[in-house]
C-alpha positions in Angstrom: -198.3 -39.7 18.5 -198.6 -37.2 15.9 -200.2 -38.7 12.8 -198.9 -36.9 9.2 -201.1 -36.4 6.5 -200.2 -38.2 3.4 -198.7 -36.3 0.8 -201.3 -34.4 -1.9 -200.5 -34.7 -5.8 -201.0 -32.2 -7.9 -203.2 -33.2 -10.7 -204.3 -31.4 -13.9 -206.2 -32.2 -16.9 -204.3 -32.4 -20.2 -206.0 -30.1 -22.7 -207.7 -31.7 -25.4 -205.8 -32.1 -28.5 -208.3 -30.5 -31.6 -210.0 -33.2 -33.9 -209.3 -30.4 -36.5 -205.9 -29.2 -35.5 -205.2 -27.8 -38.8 -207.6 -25.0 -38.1 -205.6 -23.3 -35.5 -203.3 -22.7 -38.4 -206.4 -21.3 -40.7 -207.2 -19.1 -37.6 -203.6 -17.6 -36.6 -203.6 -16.9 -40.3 -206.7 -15.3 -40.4 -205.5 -12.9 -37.3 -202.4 -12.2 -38.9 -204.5 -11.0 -41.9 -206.1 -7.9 -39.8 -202.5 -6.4 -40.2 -203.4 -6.0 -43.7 -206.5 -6.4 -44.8 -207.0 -2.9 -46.4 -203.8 -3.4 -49.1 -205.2 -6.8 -49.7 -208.5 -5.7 -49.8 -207.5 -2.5 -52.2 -205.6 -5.3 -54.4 -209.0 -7.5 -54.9 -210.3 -4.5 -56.6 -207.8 -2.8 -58.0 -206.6 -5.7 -59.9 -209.4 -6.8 -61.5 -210.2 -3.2 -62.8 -206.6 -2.5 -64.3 -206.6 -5.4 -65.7 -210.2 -5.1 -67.3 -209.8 -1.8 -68.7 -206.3 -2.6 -70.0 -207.6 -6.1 -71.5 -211.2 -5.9 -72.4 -211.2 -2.3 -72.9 -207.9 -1.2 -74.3 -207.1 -4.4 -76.0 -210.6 -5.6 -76.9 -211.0 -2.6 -79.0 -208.3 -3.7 -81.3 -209.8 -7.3 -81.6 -213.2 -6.2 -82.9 -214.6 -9.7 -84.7 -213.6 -11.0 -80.9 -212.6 -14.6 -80.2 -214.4 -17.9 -80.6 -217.4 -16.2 -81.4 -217.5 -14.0 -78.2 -216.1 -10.4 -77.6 -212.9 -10.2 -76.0 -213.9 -9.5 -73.1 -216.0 -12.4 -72.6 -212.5 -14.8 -73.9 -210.1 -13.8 -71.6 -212.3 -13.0 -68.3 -212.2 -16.3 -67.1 -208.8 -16.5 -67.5 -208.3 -13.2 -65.3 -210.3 -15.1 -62.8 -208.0 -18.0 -62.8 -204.9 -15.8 -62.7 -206.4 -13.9 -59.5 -206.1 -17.0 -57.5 -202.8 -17.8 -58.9 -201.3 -14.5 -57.5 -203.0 -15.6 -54.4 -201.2 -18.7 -54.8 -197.7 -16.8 -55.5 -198.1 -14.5 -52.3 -199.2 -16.6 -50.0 -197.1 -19.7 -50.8 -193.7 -18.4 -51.1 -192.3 -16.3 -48.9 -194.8 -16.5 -46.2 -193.6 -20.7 -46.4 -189.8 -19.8 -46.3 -190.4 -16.9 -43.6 -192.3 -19.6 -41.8 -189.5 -22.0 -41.6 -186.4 -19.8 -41.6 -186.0 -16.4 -41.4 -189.3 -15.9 -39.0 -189.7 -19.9 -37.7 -193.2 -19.7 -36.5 -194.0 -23.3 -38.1 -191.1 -24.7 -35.8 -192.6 -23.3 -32.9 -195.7 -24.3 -33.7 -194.5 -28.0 -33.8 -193.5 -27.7 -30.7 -197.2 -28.0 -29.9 -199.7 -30.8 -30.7 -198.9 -29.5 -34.5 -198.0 -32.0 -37.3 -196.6 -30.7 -40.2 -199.5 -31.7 -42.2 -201.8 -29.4 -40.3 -199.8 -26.7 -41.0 -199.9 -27.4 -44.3 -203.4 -27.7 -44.7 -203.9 -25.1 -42.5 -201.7 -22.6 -44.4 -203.6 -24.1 -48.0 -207.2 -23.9 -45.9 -206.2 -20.1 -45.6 -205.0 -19.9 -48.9 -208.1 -21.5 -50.4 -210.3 -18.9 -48.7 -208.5 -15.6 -49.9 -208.9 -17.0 -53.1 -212.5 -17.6 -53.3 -212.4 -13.7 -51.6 -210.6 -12.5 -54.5 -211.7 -14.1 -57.0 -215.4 -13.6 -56.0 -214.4 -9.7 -56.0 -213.2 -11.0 -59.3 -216.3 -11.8 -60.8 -218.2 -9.4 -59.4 -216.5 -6.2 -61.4 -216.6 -8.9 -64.4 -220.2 -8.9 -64.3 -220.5 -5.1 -63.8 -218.2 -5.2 -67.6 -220.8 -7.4 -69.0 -218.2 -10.2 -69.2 -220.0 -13.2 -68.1 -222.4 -15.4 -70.8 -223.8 -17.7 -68.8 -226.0 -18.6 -65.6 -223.2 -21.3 -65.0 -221.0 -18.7 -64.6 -220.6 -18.3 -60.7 -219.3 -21.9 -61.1 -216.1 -20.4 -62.3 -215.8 -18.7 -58.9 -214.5 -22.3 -58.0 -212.7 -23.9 -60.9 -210.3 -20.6 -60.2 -209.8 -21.6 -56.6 -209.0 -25.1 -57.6 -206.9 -24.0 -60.4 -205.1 -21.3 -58.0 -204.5 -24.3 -55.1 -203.2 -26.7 -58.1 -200.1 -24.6 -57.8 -200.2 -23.5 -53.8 -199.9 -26.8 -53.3 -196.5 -27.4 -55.3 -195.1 -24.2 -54.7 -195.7 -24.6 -50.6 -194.3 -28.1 -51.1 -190.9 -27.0 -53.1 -190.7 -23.6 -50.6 -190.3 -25.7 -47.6 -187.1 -27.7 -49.2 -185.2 -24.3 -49.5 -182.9 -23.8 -46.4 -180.2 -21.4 -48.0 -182.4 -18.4 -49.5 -180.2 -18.0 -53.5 -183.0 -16.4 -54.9 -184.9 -19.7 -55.9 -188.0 -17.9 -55.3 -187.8 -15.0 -58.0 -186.4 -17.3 -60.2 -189.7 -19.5 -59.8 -191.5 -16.3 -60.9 -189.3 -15.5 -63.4 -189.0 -18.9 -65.1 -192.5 -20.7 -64.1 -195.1 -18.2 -63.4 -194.1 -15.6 -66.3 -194.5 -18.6 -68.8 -197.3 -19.7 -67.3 -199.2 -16.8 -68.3 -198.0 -16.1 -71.4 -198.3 -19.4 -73.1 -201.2 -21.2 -71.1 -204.2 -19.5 -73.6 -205.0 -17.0 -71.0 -205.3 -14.3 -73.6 -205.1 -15.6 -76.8 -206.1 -18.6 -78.5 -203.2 -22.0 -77.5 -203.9 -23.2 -81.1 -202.3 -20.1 -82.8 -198.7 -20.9 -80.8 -196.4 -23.5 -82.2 -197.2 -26.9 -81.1 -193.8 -26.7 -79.5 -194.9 -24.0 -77.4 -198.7 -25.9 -76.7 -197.0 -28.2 -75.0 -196.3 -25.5 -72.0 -200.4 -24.7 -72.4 -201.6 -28.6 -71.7 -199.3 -29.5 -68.5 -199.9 -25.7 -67.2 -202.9 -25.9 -64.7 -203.6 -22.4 -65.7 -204.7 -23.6 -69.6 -206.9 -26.1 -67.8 -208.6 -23.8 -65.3 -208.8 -20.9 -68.1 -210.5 -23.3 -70.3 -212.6 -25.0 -68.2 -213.9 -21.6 -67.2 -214.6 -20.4 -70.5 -217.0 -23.4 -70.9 -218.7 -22.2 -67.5 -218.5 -18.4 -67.7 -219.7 -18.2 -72.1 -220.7 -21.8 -73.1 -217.7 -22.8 -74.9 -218.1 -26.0 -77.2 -215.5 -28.7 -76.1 -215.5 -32.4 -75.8 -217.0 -33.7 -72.1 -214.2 -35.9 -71.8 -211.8 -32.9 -72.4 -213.6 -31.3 -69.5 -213.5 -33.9 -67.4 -209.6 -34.6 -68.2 -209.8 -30.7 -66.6 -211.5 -31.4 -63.5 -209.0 -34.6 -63.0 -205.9 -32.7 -63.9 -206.3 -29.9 -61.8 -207.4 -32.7 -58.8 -204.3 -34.7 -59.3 -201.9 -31.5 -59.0 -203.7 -30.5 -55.7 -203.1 -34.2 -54.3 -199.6 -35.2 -55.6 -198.7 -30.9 -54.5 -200.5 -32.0 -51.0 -198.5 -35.4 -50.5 -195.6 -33.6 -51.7 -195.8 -31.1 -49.1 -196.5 -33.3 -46.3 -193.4 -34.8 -46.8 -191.8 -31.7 -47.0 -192.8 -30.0 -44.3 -192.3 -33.2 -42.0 -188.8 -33.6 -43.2 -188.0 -30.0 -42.6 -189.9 -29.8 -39.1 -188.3 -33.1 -37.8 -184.4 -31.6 -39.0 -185.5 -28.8 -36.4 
């Protein structure tokens, strides 16, 4: 009698899901960064000098007596510093979120996988985080070399920018991920948010000499908040600690509720998929 062997099962060990998933995302994104790292790296630079020699050079020169007590220079570089990391925030969490989703839907694919939207989202804003502190380190760095900083608590200002550029990463990744039919929403964000946002958020003048109707844009812009707060890092600026700390707390708040926001978001639109 011819014995038969009993059947064999194929086993295989289920890879290990990531305690950090969310820096898979960081890393793809850091890999898809090699495609073009010398325009972004040309940018870092180039950037801060235009803007130095247009502003504390070419403008400056006009505004001799300076401002607050310091030269130009010195008043609006902080602000340069926080508007660095708010272009970071503009091209990274715009189109590369909408791409992501629609036109190029790499974050559906990747939620296919052991991906939650939430680690894409913080992985994308982990990413986002890092090319700021980049930039706006590169930032600094030619400030110094223009004799704009004050201060030995100046490098601090490195991050309030950072935290002041994810304030708004946050929101804008959060309200990019609700946008399935592409009307243009996105220049119109840049057009009708951004554009204000620098213009009337102190970055290089004075808020008090605008009409308290237009102030009102400066104190719920995160940009006023991180220019400001940076001016009391970067030259010593006299304000009240409680006024700094309301800084700290805004800027904090806008990253969380912009964070919770997006979460939702990004589940919502993931799930529909």
């Amino acid at each position: 009698m011819t014995q038969t062997s009993p059947p064999t099962t194929v086993t295989g060990t289920i890879p290990a899901i990531p305690r950090f998933r969310f820096w898979l995302v960081t890393e793809r994104k850091i890999r898809a960064l090699r495609g073009y790292w010398s325009s972004a790296l040309i940018t870092s630079f180039g950037n801060p000098l235009v803007y130095l020699l247009a502003l504390g050079v070419g403008l400056g020169s006009l505004v001799p007596a300076g401002v607050d007590g310091v030269p130009y220079l010195v008043f609006v570089a902080p602000a340069l510093l926080a508007m660095a990391a708010v272009f970071v925030a503009n091209e990274e969490s715009t189109y590369p979120v909408l791409v992501g989703f629609k036109y190029r839907p790499i974050f559906v694919a990747m939620h296919q996988t052991s991906l939650r939207g939430r680690d894409i989202l913080v992985g994308n804003m982990v990413f986002v985080a890092m090319r700021m502190i980049v930039t706006v380190g590169i930032y600094f760095f030619v400030i110094v070399l223009f004799g704009g900083v004050q201060a030995a608590t100046a490098p601090l200002a490195i991050l309030v920018a950072a935290m002041t550029g994810l304030a708004i990463a946050a929101a804008v990744s959060a309200y990019a991920a609700t946008i399935t039919v592409d009307r243009g929403q996105l220049p119109m964000l840049f057009r009708l948010v951004f554009m204000p946002l620098f213009l009337f958020s102190g970055t290089f003048f004075p808020l008090e000499i605008l009409p308290t109707g237009l102030q009102i844009i400066g104190w719920v812009s995160p940009l006023w908040h991180g220019a400001q707060w940076g001016r009391v890092l970067t030259y010593g600026l006299v304000e009240p600690w409680w006024l700094t700390l309301i800084h700290f707390c805004y800027l904090a708040l806008w990253i969380v509720v912009g964070l919770a926001f997006g979460v939702k978001t990004f589940d919502r639109r993931l799930e529909g998929n």
